[in-house]
C-alpha positions as a printed Julia matrix, in Angstrom:
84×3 Matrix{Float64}:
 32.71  26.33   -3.54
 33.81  27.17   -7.09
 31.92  24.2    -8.41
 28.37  24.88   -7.04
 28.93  28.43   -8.33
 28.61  27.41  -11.88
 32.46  27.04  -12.85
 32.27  23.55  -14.3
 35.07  24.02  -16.34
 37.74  23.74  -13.24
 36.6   19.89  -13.35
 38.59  20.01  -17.02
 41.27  22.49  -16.39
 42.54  21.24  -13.12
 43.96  17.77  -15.18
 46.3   20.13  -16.64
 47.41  22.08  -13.29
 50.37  20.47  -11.46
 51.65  21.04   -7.77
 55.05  21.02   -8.95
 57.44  19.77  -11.34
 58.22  16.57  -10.1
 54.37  16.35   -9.97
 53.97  17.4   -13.88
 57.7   15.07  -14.77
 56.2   11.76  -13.2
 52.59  12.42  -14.53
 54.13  13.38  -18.12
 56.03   9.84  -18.06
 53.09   7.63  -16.93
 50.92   9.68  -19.36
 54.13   9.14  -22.57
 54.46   5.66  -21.51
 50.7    4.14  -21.13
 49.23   7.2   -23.29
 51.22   5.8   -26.78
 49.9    2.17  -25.68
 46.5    3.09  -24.76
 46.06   5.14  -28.3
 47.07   1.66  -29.99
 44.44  -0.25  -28.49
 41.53   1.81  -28.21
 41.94   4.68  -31.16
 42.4    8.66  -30.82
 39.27   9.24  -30.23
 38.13   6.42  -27.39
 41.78   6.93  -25.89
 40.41  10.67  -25.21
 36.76  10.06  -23.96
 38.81   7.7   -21.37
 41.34   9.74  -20.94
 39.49  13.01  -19.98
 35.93  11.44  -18.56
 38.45   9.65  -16.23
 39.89  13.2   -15.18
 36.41  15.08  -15.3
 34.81  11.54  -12.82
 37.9   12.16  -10.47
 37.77  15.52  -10.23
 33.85  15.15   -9.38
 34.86  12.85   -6.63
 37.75  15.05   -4.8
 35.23  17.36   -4.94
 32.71  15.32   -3.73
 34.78  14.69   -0.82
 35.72  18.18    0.05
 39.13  17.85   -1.61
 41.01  20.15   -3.86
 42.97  18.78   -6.12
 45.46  19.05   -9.22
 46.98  17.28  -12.06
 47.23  14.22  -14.74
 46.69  11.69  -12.32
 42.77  10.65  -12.22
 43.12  10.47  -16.28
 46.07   8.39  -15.58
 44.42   6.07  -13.44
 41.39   5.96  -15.3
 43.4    4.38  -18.29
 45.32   1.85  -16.14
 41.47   0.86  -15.05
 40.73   0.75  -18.82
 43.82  -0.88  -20.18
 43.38  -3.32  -17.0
């Protein structure tokens, strides 16, 4: 695939693809709601290693699994895991 090919980057970019707009409107509110909370407790700058290893680390796994996939929510769930 893309990945073995040497295009790393998709592993970044494809947190900020959506499959639709209710896709990009639900992740946007999760992200609003937990994002401002998250942000309080851990700081700008640990809010965003979370935040985007947590979408890089899914990414790697759909992958790993054969899977193609899009959008906010791996960095989502990542801070729920953190926050949790």
């Amino acid at each position: 695939g893309a990945l073995h090919g040497g295009q790393w980057w998709r592993l970044i970019t494809a947190g900020f693809l959506h499959g639709g707009l209710l896709h990009i409107l639900m992740n946007s509110w999760v992200l609003f709601s937990l994002g401002a909370q998250g942000e309080e407790i851990y700081g700008t700058p640990r809010f965003l290693v979370i935040y985007f290893a947590s979408t890089v680390m899914g990414f790697v796994f759909s992958a790993w699994l054969g899977r193609v996939s899009v959008g906010a929510s791996a960095g989502t769930y990542g801070l729920i895991g953190a926050m949790i």
